[in-house]
Backbone as a printed PyTorch tensor [residue, N CA C, xyz], in Angstrom:
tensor([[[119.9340,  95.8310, 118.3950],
         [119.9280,  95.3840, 117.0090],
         [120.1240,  96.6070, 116.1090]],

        [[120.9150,  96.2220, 114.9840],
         [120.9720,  97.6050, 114.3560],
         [119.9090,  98.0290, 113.5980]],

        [[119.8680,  99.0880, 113.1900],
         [118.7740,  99.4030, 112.2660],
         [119.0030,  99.2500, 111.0760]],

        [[117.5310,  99.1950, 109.8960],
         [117.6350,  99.1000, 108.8460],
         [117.9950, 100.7450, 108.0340]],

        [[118.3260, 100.2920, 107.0740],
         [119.0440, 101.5220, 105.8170],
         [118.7780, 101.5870, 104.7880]],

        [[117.7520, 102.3480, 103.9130],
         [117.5540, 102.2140, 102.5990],
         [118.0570, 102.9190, 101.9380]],

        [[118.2380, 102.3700, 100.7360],
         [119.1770, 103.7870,  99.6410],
         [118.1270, 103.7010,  98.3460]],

        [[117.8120, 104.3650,  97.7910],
         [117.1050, 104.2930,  96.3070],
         [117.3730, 104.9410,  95.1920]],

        [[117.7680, 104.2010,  94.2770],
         [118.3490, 104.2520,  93.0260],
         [116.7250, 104.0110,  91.8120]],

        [[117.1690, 105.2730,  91.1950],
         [115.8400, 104.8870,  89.9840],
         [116.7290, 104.8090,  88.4600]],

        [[116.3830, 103.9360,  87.6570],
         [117.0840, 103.2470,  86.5400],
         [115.6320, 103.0920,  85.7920]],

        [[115.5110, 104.2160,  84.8370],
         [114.1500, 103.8520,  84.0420],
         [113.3300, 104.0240,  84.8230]],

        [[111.6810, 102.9740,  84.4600],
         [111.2420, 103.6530,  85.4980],
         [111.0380, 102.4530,  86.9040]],

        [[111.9990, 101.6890,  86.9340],
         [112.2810, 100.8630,  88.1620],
         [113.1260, 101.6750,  89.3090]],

        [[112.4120, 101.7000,  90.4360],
         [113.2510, 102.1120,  91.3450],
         [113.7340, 101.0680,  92.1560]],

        [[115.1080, 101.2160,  92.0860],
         [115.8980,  99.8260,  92.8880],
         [115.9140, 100.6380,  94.5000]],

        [[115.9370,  99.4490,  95.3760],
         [115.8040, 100.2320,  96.8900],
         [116.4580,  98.9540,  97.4610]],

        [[117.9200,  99.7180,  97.7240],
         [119.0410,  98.5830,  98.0740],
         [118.7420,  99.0560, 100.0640]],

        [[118.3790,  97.5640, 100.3620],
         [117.9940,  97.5920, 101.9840],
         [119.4730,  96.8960, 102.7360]],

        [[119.5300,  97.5490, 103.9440],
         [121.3190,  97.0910, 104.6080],
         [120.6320,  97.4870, 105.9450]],

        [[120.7310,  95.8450, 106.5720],
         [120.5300,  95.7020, 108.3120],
         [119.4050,  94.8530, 108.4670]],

        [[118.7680,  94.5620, 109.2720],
         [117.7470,  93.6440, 109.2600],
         [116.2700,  94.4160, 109.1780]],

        [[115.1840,  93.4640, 108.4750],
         [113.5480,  93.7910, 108.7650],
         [113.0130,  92.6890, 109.9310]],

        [[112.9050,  93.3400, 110.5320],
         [112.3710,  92.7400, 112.0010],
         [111.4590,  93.5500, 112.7740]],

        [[110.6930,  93.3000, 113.6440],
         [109.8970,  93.9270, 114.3000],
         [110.1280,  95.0450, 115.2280]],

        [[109.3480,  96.5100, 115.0060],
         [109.5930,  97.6020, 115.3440],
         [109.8430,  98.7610, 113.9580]],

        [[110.6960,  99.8280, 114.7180],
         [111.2700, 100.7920, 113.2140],
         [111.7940, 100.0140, 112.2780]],

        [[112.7410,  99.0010, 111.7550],
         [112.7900,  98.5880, 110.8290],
         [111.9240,  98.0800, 109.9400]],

        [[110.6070,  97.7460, 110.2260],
         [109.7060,  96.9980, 109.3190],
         [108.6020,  97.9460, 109.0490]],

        [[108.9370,  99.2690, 109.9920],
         [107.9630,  99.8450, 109.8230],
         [108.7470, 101.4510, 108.9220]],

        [[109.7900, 101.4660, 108.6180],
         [110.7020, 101.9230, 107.8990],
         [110.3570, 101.2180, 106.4560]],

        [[110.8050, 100.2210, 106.0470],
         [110.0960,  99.1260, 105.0950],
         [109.1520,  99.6200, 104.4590]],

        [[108.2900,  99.6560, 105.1450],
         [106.5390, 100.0420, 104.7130],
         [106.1870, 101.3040, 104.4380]],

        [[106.8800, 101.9110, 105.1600],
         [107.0520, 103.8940, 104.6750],
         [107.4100, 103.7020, 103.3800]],

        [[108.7700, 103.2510, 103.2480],
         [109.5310, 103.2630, 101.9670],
         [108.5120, 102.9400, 101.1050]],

        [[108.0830, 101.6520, 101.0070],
         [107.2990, 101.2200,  99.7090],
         [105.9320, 102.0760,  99.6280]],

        [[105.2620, 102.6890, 100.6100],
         [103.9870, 102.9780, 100.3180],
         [104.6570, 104.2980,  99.8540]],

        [[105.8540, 105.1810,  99.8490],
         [105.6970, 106.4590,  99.3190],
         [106.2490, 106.2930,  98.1400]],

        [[106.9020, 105.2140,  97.8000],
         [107.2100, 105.4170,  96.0550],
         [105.5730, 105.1860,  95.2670]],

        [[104.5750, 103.9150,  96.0070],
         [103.7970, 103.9950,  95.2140],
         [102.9880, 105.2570,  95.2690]],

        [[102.6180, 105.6500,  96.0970],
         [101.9490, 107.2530,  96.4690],
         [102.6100, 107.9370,  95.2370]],

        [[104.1770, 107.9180,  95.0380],
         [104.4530, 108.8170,  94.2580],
         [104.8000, 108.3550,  92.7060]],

        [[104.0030, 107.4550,  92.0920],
         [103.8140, 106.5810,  90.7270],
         [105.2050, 105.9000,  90.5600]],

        [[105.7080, 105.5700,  91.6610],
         [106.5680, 104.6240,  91.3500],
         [106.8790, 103.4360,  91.6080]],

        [[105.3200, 102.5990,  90.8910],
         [105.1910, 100.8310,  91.1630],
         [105.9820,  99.9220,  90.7930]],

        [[107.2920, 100.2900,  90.2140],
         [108.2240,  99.4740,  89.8800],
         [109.3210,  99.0970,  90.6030]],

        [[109.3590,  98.0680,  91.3460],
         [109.9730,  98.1120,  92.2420],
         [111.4750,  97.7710,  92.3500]],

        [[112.0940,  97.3150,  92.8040],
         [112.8410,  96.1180,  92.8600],
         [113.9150,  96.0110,  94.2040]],

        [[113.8290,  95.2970,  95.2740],
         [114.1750,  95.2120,  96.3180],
         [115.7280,  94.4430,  96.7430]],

        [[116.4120,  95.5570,  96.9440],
         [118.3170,  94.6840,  96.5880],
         [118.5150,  93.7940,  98.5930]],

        [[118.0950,  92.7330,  98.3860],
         [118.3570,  92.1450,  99.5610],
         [119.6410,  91.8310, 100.0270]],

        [[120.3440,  91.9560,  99.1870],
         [122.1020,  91.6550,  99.6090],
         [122.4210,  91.4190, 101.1590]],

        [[122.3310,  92.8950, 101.4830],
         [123.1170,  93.3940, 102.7540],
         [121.9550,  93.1770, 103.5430]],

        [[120.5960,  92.8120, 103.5980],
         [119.9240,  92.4220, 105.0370],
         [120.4270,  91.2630, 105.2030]],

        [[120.8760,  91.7080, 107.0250],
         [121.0740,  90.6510, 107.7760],
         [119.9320,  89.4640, 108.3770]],

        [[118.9700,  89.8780, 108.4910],
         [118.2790,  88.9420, 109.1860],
         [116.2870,  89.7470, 108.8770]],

        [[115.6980,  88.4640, 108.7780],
         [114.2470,  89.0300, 108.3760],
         [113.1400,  88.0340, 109.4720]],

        [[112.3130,  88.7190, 110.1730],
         [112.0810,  87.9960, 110.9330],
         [110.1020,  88.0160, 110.7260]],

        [[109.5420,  87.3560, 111.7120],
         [108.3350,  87.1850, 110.7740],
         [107.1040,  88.8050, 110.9150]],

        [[107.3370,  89.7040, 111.8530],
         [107.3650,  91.1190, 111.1270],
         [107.6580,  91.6580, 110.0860]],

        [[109.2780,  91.5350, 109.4750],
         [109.4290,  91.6780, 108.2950],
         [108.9070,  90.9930, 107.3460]],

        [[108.4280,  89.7770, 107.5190],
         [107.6300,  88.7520, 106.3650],
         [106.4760,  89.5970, 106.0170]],

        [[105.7700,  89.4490, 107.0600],
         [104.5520,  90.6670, 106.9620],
         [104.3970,  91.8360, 106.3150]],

        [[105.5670,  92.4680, 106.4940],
         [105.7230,  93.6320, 105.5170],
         [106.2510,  93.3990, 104.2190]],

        [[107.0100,  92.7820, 104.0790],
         [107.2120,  92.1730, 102.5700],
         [105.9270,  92.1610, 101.4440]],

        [[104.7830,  90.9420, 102.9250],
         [103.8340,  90.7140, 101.6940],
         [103.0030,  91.8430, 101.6660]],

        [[102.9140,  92.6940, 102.4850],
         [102.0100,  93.9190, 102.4040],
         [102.1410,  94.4140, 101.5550]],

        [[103.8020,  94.9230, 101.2920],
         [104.4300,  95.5310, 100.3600],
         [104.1500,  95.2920,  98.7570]],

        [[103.7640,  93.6650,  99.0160],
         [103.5240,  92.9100,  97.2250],
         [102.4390,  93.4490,  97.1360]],

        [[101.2300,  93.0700,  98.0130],
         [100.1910,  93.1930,  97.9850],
         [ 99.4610,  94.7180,  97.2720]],

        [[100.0620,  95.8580,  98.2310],
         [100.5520,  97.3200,  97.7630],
         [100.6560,  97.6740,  96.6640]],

        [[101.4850,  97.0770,  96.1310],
         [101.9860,  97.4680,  94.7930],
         [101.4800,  96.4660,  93.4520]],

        [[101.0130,  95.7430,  94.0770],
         [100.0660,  94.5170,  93.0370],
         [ 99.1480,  95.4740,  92.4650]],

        [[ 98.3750,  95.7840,  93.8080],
         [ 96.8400,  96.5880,  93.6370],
         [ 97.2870,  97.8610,  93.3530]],

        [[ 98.1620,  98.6690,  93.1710],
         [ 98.0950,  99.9170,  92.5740],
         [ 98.8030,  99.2300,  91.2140]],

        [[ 98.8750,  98.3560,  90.5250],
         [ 98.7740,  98.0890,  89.0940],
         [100.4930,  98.1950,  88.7270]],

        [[101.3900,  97.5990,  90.3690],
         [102.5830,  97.8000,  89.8630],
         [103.3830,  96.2540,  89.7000]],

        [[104.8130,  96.5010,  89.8730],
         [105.4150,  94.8740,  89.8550],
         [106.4810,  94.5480,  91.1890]],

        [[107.0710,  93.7900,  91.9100],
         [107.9290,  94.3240,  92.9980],
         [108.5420,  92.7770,  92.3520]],

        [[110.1650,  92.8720,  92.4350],
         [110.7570,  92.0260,  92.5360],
         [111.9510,  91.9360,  93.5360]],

        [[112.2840,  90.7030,  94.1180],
         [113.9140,  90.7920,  94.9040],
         [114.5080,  90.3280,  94.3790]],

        [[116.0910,  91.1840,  94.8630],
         [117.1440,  90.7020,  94.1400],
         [118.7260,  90.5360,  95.2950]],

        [[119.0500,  89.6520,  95.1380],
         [120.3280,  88.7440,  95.4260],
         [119.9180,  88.9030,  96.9260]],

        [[118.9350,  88.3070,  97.8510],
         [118.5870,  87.6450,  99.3990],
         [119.6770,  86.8520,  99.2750]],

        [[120.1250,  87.2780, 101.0900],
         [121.6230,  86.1640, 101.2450],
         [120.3220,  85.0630, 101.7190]],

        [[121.2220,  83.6440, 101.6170],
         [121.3460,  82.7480, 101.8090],
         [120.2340,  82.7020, 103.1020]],

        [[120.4600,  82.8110, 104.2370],
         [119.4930,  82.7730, 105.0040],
         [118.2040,  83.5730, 105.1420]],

        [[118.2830,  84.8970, 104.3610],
         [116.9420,  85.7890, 103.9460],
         [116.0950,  84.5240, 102.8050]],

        [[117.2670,  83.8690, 101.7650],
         [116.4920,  83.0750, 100.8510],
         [115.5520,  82.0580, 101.3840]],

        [[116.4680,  81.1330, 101.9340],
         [115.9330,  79.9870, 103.0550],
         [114.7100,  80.3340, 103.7930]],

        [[114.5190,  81.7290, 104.0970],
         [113.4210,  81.6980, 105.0680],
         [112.1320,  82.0060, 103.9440]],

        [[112.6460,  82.6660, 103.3800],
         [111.3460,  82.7810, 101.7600],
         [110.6890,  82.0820, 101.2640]],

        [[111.7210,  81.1130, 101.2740],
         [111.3320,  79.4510, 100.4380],
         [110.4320,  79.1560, 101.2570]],

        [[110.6760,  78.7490, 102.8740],
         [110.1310,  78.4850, 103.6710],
         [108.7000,  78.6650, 103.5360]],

        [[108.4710,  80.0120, 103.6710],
         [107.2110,  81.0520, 103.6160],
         [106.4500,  80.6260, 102.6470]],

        [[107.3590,  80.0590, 101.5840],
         [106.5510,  80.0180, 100.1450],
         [106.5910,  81.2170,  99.7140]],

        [[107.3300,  82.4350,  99.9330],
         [107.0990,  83.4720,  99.0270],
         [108.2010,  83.4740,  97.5700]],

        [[108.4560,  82.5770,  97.9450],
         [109.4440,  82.5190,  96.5220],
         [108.8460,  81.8160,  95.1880]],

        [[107.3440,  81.3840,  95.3490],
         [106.5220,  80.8240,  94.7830],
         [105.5500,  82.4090,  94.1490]],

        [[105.7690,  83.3680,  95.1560],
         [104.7680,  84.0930,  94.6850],
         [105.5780,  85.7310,  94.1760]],

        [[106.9530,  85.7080,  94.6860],
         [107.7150,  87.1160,  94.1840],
         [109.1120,  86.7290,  93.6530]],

        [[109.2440,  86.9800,  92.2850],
         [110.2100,  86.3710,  91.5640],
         [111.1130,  87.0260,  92.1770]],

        [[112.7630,  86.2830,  92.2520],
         [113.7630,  86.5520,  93.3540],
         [114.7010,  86.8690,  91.9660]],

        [[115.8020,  87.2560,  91.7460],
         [116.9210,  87.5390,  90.7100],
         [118.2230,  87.6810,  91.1960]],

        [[119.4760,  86.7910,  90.2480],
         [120.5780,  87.5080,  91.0070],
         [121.3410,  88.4450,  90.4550]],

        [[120.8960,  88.7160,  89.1870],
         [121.8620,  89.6540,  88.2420],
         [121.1200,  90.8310,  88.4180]],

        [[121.2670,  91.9620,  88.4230],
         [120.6950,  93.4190,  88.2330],
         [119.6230,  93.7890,  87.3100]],

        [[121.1090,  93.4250,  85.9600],
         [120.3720,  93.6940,  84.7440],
         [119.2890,  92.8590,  84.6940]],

        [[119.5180,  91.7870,  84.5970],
         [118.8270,  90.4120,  84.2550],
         [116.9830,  91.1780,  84.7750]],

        [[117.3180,  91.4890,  85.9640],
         [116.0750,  91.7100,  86.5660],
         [115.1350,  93.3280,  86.3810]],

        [[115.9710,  94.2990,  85.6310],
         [115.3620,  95.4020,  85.2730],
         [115.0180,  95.0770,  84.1970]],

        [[115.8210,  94.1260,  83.1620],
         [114.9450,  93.7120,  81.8500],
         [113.6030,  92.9040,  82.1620]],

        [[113.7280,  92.3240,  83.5670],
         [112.2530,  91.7470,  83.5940],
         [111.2950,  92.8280,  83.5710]],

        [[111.5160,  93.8920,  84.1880],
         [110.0000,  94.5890,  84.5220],
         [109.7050,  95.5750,  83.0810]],

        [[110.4250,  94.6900,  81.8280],
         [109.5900,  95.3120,  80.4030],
         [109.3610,  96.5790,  79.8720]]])
């Protein structure tokens, strides 16, 4: 399976962290969780997670997702996703996390959310 790839872009003080390959169980999910715990370590609770290019999220990666909310809730930050293909969406819904982490498909649209 291939591995996951993060890139991070900061725009204000949202850091966008465009993810490419799947979160699934092993280094990818645990790649994931590095990522998010060192932006907040390093005051940067603003999140915003570019789901585009993951291929596939499996229920390891769910796990880390919500860790990830959870994370950044309690250090007093915001995490949002933006444009999950089609089957990353489907499985969200599923989860019900789309009830609890606002999803976006425009960029802008979604850096004007975090105010």
């Amino acid at each position: 399976m291939p591995s996951l790839k993060t890139t991070l872009r900061e725009i204000g003080c949202v850091t966008i962290v465009d993810l490419s390959g799947p979160i699934a169980l092993g280094e990818s999910s645990a790649l994931f969780g590095k990522v998010i715990r060192d932006l907040t370590d390093n005051d940067r609770p603003k999140i915003l997670l570019n789901l585009r290019d993951v291929s596939a999220i499996d229920s390891a990666g769910i796990g880390e997702l919500v860790r990830a909310y959870i994370l950044v809730k309690g250090r007093g930050g915001e995490m949002r996703l933006l444009n999950p293909a089609k089957k990353v969406h489907d499985l969200l819904d599923l989860t019900r996390l789309l009830r609890v982490i606002e999803v976006f498909t425009d960029e802008a649209l979604a850096l004007r959310s975090f105010g």
